[in-house]
C-alpha positions in Angstrom: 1.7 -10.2 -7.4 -1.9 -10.4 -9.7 -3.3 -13.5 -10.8 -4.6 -13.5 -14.7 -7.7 -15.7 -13.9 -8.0 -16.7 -17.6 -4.5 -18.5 -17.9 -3.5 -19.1 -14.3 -0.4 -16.7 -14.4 0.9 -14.7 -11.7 2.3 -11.5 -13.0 2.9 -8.1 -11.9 3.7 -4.7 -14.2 7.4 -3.8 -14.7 7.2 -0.2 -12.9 7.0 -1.1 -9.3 10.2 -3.4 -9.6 12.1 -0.3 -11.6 10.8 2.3 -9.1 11.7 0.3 -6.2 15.2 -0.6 -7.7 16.2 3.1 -9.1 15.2 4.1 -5.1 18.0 1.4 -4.0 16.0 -1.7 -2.9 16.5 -5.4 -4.6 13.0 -5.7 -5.7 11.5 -9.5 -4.8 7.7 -10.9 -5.6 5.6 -12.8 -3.4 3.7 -15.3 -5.2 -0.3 -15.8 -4.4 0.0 -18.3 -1.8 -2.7 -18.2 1.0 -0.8 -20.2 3.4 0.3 -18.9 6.4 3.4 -20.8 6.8 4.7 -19.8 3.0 4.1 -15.8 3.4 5.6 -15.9 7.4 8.8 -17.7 5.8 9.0 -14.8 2.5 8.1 -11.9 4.2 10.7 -13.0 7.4 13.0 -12.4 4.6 12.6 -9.2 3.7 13.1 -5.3 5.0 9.8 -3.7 3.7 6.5 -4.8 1.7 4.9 -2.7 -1.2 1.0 -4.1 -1.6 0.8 -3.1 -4.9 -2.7 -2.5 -7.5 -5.1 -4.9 -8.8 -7.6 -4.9 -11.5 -10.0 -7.2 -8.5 -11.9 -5.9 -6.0 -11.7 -6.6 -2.6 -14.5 -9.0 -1.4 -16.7 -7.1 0.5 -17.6 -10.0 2.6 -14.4 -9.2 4.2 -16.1 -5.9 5.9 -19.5 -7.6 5.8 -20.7 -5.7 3.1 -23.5 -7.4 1.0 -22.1 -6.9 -2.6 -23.0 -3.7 -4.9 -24.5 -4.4 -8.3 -21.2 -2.8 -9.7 -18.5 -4.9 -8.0 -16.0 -5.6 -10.2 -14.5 -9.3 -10.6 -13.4 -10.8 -6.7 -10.2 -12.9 -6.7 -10.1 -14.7 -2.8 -6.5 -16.0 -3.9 -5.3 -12.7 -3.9 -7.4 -10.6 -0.6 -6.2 -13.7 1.4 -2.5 -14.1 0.3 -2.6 -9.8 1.1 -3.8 -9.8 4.6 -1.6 -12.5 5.5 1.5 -10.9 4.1 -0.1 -7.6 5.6 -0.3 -9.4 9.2 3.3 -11.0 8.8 4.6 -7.3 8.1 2.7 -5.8 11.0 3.7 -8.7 13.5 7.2 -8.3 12.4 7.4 -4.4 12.7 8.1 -4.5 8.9 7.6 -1.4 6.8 4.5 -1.1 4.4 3.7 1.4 1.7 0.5 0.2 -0.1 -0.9 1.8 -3.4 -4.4 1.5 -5.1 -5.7 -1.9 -4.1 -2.9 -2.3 -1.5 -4.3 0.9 0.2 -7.7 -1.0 -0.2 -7.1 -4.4 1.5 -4.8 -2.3 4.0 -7.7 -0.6 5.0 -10.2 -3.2 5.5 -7.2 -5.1 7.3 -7.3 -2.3 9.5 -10.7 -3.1 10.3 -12.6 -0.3 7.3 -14.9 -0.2 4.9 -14.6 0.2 1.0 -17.2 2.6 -1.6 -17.5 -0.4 -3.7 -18.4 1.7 -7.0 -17.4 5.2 -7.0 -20.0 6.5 -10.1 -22.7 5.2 -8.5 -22.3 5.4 -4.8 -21.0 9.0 -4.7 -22.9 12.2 -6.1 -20.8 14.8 -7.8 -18.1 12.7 -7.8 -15.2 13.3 -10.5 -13.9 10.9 -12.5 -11.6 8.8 -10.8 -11.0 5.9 -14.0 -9.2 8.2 -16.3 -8.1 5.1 -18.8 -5.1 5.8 -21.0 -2.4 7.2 -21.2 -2.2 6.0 -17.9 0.7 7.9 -16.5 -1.0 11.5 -17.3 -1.5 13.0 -13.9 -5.3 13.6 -14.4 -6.8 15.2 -11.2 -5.6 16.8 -8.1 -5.6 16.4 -4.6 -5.1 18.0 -1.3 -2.6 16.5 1.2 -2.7 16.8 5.1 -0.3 20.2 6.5 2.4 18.5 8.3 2.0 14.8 6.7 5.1 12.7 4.6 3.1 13.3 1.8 2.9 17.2 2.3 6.5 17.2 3.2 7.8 15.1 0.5 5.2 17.1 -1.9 6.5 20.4 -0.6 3.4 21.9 -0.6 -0.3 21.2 0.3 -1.8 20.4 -3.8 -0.2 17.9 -6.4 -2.3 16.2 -9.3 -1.9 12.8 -9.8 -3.0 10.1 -12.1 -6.4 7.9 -11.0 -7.1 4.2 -12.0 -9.6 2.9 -9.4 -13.5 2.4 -9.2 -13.6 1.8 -5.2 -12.3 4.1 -2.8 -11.9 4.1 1.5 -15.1 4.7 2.9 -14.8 4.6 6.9 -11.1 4.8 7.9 -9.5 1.8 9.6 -8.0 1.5 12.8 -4.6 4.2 13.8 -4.7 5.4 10.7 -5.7 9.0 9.6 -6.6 10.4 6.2 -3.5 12.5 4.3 -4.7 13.4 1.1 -8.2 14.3 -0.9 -9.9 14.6 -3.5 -12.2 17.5 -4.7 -14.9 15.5 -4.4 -13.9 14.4 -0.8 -12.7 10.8 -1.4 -9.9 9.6 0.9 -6.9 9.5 -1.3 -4.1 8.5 1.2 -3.5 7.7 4.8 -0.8 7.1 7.0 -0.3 5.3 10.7 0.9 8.4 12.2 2.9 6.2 14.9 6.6 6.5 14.9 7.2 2.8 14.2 6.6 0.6 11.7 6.4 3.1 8.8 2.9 2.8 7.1 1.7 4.8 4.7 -1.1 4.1 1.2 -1.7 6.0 -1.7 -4.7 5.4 -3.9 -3.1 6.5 -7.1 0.1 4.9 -9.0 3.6 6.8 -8.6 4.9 4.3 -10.3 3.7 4.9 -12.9 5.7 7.5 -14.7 8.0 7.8 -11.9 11.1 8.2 -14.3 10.0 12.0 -14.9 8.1 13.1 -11.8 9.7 14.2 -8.7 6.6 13.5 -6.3 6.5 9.7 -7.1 10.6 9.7 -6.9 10.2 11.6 -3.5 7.6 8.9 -2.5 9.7 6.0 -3.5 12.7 7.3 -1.9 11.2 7.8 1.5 10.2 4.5 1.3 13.4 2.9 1.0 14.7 5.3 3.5 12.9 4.4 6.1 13.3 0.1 5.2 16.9 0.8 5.6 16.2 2.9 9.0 14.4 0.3 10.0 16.6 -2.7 9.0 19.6 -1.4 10.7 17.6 -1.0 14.2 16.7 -4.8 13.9 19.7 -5.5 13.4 21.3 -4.0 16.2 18.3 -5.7 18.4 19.4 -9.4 17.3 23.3 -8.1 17.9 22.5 -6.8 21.2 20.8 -9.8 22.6 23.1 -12.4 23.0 25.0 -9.8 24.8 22.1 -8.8 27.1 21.6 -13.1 27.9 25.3 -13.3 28.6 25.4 -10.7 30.7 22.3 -11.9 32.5 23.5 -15.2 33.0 26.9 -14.1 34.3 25.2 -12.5 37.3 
């Protein structure tokens, strides 16, 4: 979820929950919590994790970055209740799609670095804060031959919509780049190991999802491989009382 520092309010927009749902998953929210214990115990529960957008920054403290003169408001609640629930996923073999911030925080998880103000760090860049209507698909980008996105895209160009101010700068641990923008910014990666499915998007299928096949695509994949994934844990935990018995019979 966000937190809405002026009232205190945890809250999250509408379209992620109706994306996630018309894909076929039983959309849940994990409140900001930063405890350990609290996000092990909700995440144990659950067959995949979308880390969704933020109107905060991610505190560049957390890649031992001093911060830029144009960082945008910092909320520690939220980066720390996100790596833990990203570190519960990742120790649990959980799937993760991450968009916007989530592809962000996932990033400097990962051990990367963050442009922490786009108009004024990069030269020539284009504009990547288009502001309403937000689900007008407002620049394009170039995806990876051969990755999900190109696959799912069917084709190597798609134009999407843009809502951020920060973007990856150096690339985190096993992951690779995916998509692009004309002006070079990193506008997806994915872990390109088979398992857990990982993959981050900097712009916002859900929004507008309802009449654009990419996002749909996206979502769908998603929810494919949760379900791919669910049933192989659960023919670990049925296999291994079986496996003890038959060890102990021996």
């Amino acid at each position: 979820m966000r937190i809405e520092a002026t009232t205190d309010r945890f809250y999250l927009s509408r379209f992620y929950s109706e994306a996630l749902e018309a894909a076929g998953a039983i959309p849940l929210h994990i409140s900001l919590i930063p405890d350990a214990e609290y996000v092990n115990e909700a995440v144990d529960g659950l067959d995949g994790i979308l880390l969704p957008g933020s109107d905060s920054d991610v505190d560049p403290q957390r890649y031992c970055h001093e911060p830029h003169r144009r960082l945008g408001t910092v909320q520690p609640i939220k980066d720390e209740t996100d790596l833990l629930v990203i570190a519960a996923a990742e120790k649990k073999g959980i799937p993760l799609f991450a968009i916007c911030f989530g592809m962000q925080i996932l990033n400097v998880y990962r051990g990367g670095t963050l442009i922490q103000d786009i108009e004024s760090q990069v030269s020539d860049s284009i504009k990547h804060e288009q502001g309403a209507p937000r689900d007008r698909r407002s620049h394009s980008v170039k995806l990876l031959p051969g990755s999900m996105l190109e696959q799912l895209a069917g084709g190597e160009h798609q134009a999407v919509n843009s809502h951020h101010h920060q973007a990856v700068d150096v690339i985190g641990r096993d992951l690779i780049a995916t998509a692009w923008a004309t002006d070079g910014l990193v506008e997806a990666f994915e872990d390109p190991r088979p398992e857990p499915f990982v993959m981050a998007v900097q712009w916002h299928p859900e929004l507008g999802w309802e009449n654009d096949e990419f996002s749909q695509a996206i979502f769908r994949h998603f929810i494919e491989r949760v379900n791919e994934n669910s049933k192989r844990r659960t023919a670990a935990e049925v296999r291994m009382p079986q496996t003890e018995t038959a060890s102990t019979s021996k």
